[in-house]
Biotite code that builds the C-alpha atoms (Angstrom):
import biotite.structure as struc

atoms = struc.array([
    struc.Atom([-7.549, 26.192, 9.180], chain_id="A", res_id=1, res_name="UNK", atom_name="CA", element="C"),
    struc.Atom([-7.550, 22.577, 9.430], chain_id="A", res_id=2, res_name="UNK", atom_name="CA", element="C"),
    struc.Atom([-8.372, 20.019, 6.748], chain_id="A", res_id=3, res_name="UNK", atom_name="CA", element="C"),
    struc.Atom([-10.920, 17.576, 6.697], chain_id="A", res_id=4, res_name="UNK", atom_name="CA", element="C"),
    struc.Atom([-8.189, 14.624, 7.239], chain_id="A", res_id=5, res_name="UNK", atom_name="CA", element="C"),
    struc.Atom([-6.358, 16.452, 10.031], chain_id="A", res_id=6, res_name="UNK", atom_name="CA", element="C"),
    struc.Atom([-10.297, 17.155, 11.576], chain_id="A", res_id=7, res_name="UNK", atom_name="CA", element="C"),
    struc.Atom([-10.976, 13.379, 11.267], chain_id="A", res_id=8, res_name="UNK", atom_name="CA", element="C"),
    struc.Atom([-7.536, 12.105, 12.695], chain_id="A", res_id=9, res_name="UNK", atom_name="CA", element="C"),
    struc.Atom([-8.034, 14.443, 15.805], chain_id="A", res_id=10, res_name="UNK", atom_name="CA", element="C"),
    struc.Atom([-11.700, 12.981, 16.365], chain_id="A", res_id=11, res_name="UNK", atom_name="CA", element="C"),
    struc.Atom([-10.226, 9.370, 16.347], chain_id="A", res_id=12, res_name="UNK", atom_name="CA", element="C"),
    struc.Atom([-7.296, 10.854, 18.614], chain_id="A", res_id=13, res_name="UNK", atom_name="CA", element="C"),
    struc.Atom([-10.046, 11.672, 20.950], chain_id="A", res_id=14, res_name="UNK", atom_name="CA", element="C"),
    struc.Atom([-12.363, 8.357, 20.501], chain_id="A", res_id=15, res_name="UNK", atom_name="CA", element="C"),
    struc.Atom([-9.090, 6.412, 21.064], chain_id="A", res_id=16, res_name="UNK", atom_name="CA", element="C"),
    struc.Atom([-8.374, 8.288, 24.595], chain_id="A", res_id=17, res_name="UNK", atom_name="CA", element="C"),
    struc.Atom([-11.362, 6.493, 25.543], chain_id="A", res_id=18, res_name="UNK", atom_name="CA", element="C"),
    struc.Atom([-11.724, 2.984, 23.323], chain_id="A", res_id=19, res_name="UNK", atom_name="CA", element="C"),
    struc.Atom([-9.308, 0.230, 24.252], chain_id="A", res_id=20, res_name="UNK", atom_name="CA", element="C"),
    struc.Atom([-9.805, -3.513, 22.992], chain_id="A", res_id=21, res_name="UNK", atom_name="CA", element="C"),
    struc.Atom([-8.629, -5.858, 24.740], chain_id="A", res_id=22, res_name="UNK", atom_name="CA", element="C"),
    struc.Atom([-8.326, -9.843, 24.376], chain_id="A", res_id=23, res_name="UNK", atom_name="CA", element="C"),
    struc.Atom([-11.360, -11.140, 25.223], chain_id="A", res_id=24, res_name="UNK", atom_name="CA", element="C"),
    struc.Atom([-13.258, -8.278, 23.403], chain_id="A", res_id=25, res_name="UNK", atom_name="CA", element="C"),
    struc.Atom([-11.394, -6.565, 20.690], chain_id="A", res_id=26, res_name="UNK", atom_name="CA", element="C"),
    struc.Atom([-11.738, -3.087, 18.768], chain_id="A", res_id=27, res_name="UNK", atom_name="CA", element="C"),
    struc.Atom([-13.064, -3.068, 15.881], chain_id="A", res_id=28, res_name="UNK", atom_name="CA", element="C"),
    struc.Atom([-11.636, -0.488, 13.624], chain_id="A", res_id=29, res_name="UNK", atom_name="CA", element="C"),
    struc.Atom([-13.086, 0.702, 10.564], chain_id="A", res_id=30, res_name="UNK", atom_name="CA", element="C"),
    struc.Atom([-11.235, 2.653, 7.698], chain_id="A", res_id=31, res_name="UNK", atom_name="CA", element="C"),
    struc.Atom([-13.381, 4.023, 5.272], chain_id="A", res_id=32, res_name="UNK", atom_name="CA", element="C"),
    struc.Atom([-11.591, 5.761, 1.912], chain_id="A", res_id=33, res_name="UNK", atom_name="CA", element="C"),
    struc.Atom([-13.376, 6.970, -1.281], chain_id="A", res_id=34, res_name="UNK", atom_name="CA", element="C"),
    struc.Atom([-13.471, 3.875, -3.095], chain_id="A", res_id=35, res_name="UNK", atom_name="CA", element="C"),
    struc.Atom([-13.119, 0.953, -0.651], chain_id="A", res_id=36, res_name="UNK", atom_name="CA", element="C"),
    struc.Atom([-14.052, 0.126, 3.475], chain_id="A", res_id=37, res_name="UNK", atom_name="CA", element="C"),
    struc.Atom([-11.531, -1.985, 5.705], chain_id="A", res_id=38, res_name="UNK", atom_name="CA", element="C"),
    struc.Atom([-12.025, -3.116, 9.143], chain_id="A", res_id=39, res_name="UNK", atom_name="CA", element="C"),
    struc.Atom([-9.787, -4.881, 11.493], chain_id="A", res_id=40, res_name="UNK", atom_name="CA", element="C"),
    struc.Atom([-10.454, -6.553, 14.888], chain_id="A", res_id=41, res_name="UNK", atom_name="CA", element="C"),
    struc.Atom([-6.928, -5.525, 17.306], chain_id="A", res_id=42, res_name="UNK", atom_name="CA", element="C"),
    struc.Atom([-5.880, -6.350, 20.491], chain_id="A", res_id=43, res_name="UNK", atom_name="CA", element="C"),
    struc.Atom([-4.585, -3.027, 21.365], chain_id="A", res_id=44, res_name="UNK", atom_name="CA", element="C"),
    struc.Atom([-2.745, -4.676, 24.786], chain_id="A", res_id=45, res_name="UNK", atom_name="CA", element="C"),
    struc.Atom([-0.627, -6.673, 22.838], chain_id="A", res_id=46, res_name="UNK", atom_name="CA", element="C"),
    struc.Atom([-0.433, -4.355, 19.812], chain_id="A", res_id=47, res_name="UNK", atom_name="CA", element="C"),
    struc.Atom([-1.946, -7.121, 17.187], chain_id="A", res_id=48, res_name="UNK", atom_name="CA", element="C"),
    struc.Atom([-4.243, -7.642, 14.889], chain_id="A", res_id=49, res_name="UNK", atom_name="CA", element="C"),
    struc.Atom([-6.304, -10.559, 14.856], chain_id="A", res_id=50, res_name="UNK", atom_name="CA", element="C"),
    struc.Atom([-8.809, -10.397, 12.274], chain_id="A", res_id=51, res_name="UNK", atom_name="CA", element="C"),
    struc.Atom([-9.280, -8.260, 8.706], chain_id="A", res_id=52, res_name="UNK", atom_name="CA", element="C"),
    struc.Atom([-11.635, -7.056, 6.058], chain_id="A", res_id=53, res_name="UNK", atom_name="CA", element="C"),
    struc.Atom([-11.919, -5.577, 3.248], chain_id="A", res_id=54, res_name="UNK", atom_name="CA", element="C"),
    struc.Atom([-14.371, -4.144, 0.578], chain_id="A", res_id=55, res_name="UNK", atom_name="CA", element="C"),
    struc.Atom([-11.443, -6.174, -2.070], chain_id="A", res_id=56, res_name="UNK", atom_name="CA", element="C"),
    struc.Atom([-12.396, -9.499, -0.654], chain_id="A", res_id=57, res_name="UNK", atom_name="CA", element="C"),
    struc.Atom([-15.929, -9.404, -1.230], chain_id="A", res_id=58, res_name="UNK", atom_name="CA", element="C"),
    struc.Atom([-15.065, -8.383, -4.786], chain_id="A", res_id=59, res_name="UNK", atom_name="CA", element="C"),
    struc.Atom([-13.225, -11.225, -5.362], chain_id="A", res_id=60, res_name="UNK", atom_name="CA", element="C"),
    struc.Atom([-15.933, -13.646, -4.382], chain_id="A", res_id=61, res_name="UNK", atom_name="CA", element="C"),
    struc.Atom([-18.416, -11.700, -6.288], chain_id="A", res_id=62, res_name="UNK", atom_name="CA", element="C"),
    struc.Atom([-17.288, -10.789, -9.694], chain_id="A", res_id=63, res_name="UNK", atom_name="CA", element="C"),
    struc.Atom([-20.260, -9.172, -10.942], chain_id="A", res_id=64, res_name="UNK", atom_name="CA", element="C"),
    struc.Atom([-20.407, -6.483, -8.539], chain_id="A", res_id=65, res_name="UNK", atom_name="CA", element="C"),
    struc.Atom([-19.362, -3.020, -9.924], chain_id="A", res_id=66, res_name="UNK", atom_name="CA", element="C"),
    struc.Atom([-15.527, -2.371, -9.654], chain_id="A", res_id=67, res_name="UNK", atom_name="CA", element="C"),
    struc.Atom([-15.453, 1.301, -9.953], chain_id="A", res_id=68, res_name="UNK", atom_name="CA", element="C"),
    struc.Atom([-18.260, 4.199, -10.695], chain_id="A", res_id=69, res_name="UNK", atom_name="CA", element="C"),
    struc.Atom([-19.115, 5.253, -14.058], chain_id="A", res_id=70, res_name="UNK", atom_name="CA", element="C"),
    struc.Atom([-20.637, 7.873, -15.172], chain_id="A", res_id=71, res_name="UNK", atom_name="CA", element="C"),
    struc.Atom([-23.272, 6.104, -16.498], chain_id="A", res_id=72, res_name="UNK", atom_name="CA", element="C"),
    struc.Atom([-24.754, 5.015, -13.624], chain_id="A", res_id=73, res_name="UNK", atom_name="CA", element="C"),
    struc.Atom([-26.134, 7.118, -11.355], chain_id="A", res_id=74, res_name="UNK", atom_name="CA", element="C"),
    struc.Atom([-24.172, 8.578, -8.217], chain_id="A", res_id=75, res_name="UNK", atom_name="CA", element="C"),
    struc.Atom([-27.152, 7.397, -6.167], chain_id="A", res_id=76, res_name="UNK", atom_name="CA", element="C"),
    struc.Atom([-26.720, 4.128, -7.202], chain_id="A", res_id=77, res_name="UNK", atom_name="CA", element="C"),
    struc.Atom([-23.191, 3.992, -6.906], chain_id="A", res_id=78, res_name="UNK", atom_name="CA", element="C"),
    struc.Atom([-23.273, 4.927, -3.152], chain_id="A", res_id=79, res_name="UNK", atom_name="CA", element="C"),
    struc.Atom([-26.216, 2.511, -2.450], chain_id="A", res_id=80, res_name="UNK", atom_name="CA", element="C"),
    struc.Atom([-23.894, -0.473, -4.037], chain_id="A", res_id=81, res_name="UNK", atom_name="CA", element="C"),
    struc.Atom([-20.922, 1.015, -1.761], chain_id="A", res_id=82, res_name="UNK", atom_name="CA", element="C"),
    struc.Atom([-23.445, 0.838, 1.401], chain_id="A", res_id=83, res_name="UNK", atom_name="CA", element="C"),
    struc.Atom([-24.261, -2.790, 0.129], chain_id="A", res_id=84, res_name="UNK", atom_name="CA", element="C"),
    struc.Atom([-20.590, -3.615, 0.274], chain_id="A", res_id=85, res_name="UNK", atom_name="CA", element="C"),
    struc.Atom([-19.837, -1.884, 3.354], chain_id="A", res_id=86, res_name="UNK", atom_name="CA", element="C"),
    struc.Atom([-22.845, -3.779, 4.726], chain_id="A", res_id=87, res_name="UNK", atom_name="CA", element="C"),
    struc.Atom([-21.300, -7.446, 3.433], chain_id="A", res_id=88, res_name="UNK", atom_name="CA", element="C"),
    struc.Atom([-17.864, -6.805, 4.440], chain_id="A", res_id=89, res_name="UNK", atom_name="CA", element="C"),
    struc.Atom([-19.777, -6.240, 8.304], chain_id="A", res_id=90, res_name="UNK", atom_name="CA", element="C"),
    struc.Atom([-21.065, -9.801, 8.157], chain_id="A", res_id=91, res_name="UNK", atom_name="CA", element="C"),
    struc.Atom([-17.486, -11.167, 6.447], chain_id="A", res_id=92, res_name="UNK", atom_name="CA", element="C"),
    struc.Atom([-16.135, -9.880, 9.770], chain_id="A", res_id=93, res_name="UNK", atom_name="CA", element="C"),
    struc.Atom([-18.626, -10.798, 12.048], chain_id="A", res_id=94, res_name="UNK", atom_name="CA", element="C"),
    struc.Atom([-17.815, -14.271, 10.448], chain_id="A", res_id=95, res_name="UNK", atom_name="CA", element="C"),
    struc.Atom([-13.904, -14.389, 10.414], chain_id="A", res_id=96, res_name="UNK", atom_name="CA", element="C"),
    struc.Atom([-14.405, -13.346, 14.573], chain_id="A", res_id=97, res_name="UNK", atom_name="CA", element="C"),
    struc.Atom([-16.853, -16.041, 15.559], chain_id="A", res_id=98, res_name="UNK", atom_name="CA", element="C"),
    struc.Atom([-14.207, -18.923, 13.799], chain_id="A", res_id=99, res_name="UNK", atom_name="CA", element="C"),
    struc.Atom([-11.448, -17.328, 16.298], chain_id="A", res_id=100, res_name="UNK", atom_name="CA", element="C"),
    struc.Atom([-14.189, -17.398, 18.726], chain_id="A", res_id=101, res_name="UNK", atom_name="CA", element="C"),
    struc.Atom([-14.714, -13.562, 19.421], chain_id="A", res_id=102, res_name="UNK", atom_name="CA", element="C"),
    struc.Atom([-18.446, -12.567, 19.764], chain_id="A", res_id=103, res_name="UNK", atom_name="CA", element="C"),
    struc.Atom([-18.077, -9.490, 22.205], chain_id="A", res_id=104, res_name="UNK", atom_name="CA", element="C"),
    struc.Atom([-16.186, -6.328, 20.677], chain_id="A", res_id=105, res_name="UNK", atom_name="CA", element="C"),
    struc.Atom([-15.783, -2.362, 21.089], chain_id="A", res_id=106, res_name="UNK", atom_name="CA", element="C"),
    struc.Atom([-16.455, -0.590, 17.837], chain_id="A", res_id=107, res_name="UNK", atom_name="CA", element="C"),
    struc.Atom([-14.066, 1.968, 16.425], chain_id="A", res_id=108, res_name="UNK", atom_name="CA", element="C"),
    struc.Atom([-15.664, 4.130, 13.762], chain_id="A", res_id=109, res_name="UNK", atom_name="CA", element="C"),
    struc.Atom([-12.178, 5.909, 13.206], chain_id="A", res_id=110, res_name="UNK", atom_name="CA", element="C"),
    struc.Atom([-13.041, 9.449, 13.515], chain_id="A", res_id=111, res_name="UNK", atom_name="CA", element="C"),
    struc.Atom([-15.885, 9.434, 10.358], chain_id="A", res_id=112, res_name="UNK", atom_name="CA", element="C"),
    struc.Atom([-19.320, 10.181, 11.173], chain_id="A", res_id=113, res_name="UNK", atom_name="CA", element="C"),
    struc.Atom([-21.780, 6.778, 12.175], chain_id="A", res_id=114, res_name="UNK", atom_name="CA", element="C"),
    struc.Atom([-23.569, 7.162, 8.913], chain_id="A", res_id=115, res_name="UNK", atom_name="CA", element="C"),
    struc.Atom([-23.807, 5.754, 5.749], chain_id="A", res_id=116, res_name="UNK", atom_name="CA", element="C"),
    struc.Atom([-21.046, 2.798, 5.248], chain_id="A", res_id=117, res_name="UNK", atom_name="CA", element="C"),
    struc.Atom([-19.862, 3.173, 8.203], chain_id="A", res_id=118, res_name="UNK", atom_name="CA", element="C"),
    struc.Atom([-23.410, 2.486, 9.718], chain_id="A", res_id=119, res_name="UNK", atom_name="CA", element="C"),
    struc.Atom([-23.722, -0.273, 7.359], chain_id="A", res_id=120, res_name="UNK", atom_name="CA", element="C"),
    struc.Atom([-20.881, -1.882, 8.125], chain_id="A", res_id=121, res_name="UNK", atom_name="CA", element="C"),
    struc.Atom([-21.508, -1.718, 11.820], chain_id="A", res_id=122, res_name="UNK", atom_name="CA", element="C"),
    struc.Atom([-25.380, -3.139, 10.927], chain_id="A", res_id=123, res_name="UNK", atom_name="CA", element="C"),
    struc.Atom([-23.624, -5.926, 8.938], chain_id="A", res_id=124, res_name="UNK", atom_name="CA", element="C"),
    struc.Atom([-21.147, -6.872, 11.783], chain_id="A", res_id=125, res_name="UNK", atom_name="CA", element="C"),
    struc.Atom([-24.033, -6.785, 14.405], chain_id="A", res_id=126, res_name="UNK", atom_name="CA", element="C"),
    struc.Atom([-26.433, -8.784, 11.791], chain_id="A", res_id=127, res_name="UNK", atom_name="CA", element="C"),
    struc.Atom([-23.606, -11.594, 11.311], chain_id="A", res_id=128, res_name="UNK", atom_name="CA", element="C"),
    struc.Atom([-23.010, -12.566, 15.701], chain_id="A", res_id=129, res_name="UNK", atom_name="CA", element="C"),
    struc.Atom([-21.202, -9.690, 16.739], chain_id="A", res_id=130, res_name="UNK", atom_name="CA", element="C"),
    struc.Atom([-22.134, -7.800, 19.883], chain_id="A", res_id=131, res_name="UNK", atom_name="CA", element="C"),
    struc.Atom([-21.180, -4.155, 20.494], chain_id="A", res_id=132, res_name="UNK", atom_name="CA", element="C"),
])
């Protein structure tokens, strides 16, 4: 029986079969772990990454966002402030790529569901110039 990681790295096996980024419109990969969201715009035809970011540069700018979940606060209100995040890291990238001049891209949700941060991220990205 396989385990949820192996079940998510053989969905993006299969999603990458089909998603290539190229120069002139990019992948945009997203990385989602328990406690933080990356994303990263690659060229895959010359193997390189062009733009990055993360969840950890938007807490840097804003200090007085929540670092990690209590249990004070309620799980519900934890995940909305990680779908927050996830949604201002979108626009941080969607930023970043229009200074290098990249409006057009291919989105890469890395073998997790399109739901949640994910979703918000992609919403972000989309809100901030990017087109998918």
């Amino acid at each position: 029986m396989l385990e949820k990681k192996d079940k998510r790295i053989r969905r993006h096996r299969r999603v990458r079969a089909k998603i290539f980024g190229t120069t002139a419109r990019p992948r945009l990969c997203v990385f989602r772990s328990a406690n933080h969201i990356y994303c990263q715009l690659i060229d895959d035809g010359k193997k390189h990454t062009i733009v990055s970011a993360s969840d950890l540069e938007i807490k840097e700018e804003k200090k007085n966002l929540p670092r990690r979940h209590t249990r004070r606060r309620g799980e519900k209100e934890a995940r909305l402030k990680k779908v927050a995040i996830a949604f201002e890291v979108g626009k941080l990238i969607a930023e970043k790529a229009l200074k290098k001049k990249i409006e057009k891209v291919v989105f890469d949700r890395g073998g997790f569901a399109y739901h949640g941060r994910v979703k918000a991220l992609a919403e972000g990205a989309r809100e901030g110039g990017l087109k998918f």
